[in-house]
C-alpha positions in Angstrom: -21.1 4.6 -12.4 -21.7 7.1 -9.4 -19.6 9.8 -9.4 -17.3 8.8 -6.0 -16.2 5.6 -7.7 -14.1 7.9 -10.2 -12.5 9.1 -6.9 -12.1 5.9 -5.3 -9.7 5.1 -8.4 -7.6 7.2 -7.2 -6.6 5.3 -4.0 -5.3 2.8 -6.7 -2.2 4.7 -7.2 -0.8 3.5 -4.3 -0.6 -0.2 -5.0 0.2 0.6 -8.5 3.5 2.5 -6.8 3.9 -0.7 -4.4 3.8 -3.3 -7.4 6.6 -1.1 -9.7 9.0 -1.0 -6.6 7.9 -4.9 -6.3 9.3 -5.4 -10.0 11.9 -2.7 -9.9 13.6 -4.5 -7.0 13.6 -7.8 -8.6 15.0 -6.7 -11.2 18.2 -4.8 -9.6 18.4 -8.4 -7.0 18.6 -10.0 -10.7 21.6 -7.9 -11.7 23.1 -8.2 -8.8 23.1 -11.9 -8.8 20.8 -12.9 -5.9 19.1 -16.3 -6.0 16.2 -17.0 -8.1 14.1 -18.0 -5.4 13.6 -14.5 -4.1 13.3 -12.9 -7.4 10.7 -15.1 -8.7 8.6 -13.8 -5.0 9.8 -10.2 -5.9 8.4 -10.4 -9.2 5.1 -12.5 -8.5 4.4 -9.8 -5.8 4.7 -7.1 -7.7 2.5 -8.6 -10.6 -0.1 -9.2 -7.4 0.2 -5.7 -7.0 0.2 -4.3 -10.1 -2.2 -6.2 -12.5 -4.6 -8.3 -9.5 -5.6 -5.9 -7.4 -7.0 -3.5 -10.4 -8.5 -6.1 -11.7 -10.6 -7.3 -8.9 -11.1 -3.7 -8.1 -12.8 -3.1 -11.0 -14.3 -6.4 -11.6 -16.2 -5.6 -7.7 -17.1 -1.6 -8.9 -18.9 -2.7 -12.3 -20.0 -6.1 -10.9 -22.1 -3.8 -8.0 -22.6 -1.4 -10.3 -24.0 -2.8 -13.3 -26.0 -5.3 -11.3 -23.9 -8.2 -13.3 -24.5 -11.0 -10.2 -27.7 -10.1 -9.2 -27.7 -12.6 -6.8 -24.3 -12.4 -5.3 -24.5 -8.3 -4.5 -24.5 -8.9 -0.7 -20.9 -10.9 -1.1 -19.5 -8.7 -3.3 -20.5 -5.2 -1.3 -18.7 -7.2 1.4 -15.8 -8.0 -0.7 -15.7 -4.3 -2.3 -15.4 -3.0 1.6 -12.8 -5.3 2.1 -11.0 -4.3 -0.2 -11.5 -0.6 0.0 -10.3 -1.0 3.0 -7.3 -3.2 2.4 -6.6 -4.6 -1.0 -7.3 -1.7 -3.5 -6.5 1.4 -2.1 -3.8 2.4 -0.5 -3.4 1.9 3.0 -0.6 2.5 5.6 0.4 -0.9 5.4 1.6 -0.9 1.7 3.1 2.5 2.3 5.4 1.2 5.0 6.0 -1.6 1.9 7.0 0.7 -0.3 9.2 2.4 1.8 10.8 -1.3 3.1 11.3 -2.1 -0.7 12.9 1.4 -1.4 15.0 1.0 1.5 16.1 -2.4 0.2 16.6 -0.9 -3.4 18.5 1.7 -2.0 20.7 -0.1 0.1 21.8 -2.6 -3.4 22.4 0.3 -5.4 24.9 2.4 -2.6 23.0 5.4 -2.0 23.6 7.2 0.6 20.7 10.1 -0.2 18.8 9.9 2.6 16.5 12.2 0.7 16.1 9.9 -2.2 14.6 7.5 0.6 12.7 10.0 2.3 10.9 12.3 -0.1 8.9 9.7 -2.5 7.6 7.8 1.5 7.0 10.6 3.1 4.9 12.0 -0.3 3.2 8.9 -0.2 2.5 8.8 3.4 1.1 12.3 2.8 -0.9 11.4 -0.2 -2.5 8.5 2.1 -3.3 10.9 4.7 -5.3 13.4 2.9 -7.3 10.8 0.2 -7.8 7.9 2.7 -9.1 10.3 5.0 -11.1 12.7 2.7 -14.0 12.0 4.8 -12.7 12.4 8.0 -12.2 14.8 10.3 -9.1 17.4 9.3 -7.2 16.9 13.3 -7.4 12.7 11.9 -5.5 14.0 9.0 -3.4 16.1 10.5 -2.3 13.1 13.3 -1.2 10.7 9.7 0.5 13.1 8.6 2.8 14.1 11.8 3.0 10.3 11.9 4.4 10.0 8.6 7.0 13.1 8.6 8.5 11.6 12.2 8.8 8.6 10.4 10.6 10.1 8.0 12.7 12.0 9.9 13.4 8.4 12.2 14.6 7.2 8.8 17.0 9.7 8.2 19.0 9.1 11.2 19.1 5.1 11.1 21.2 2.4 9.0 19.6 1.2 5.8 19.0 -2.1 7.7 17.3 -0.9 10.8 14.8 1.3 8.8 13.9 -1.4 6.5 13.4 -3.6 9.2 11.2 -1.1 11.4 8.9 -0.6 7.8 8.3 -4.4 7.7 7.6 -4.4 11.5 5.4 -1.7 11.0 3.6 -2.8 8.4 2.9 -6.1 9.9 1.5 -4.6 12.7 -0.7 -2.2 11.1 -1.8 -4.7 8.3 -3.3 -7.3 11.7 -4.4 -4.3 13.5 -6.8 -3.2 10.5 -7.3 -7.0 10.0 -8.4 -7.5 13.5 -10.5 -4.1 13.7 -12.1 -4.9 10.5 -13.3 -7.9 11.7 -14.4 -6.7 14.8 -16.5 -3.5 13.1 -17.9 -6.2 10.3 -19.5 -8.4 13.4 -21.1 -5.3 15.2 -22.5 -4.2 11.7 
């Protein structure tokens, strides 16, 4: 394997993060006595997150890599940047997830800790920032990063209910925008 697909499994710590808040939720909405319906999504999700999307990341890497499908390496490079993109690593939109789901979390167990909201997104957000954009220019980096401390600081001076709303808005938005621009770059190339 070529030595930058080591790094790239790095990028799958964020979904790994996403699925465990996923499952962690469901299981306090459990305690708390929510219905089943939700919980079954909850936990589903995060099982999406947490087992799926490793596996078909490294089913892509070595399938490319070990020339396993030799006639199906055009489809799969398309899938594997895809899914760099989207799917495996972790992008803004599963960041805003997390902190939606934290919010949530948050919000059933009583805390009032801002901080305990704040530190493990905006770390995140950060972490996002610099390995998502190793490549980039450093003023790219520095704009995500900005981004993600005002968002932070937004979230510390809202209700519970606003900010997890404005993470799932967010998230939304940024998961079609990527969508849509992905698409867009994947027709000019």
């Amino acid at each position: 394997m070529e030595t930058y697909r080591y790094q790239e499994l790095a990028y799958l710590i964020v979904p790994l993060m996403v699925g465990v808040e996923f499952l962690l939720l469901a299981r306090d909405e459990k305690r708390a006595g929510f219905p089943s319906s939700g919980i079954y999504f909850l936990e589903f999700a995060g099982l999406l997150f947490v087992a799926l999307i490793p596996a078909l990341f490294i089913f892509t890497i070595s399938s490319i890599e070990y020339k396993l499908f030799p006639f199906q390496t055009e489809s799969l490079a398309r899938f594997d940047r895809y899914g760099v993109m989207f799917l495996f690593f972790g992008a803004w939109w599963q960041v805003y997830i997390f902190g939606a789901l934290r919010i949530r979390r948050l919000s059933l167990k009583e805390v009032s800790s801002r901080l305990s909201l704040c530190l493990p997104f905006l770390g995140l957000g950060l972490y996002v920032s610099m390995l998502i954009l190793w490549v980039s220019p450093w003023g790219l980096k520095w704009i995500s990063t900005l981004w993600f401390v005002s968002i932070s600081l937004c979230l510390l001076k809202t209700s519970f209910k606003t900010a997890e709303r404005l993470l799932w808005i967010l998230a939304g938005i940024t998961f079609l925008a990527e969508n849509v621009l992905f698409i867009w770059l994947e027709s000019i190339v």
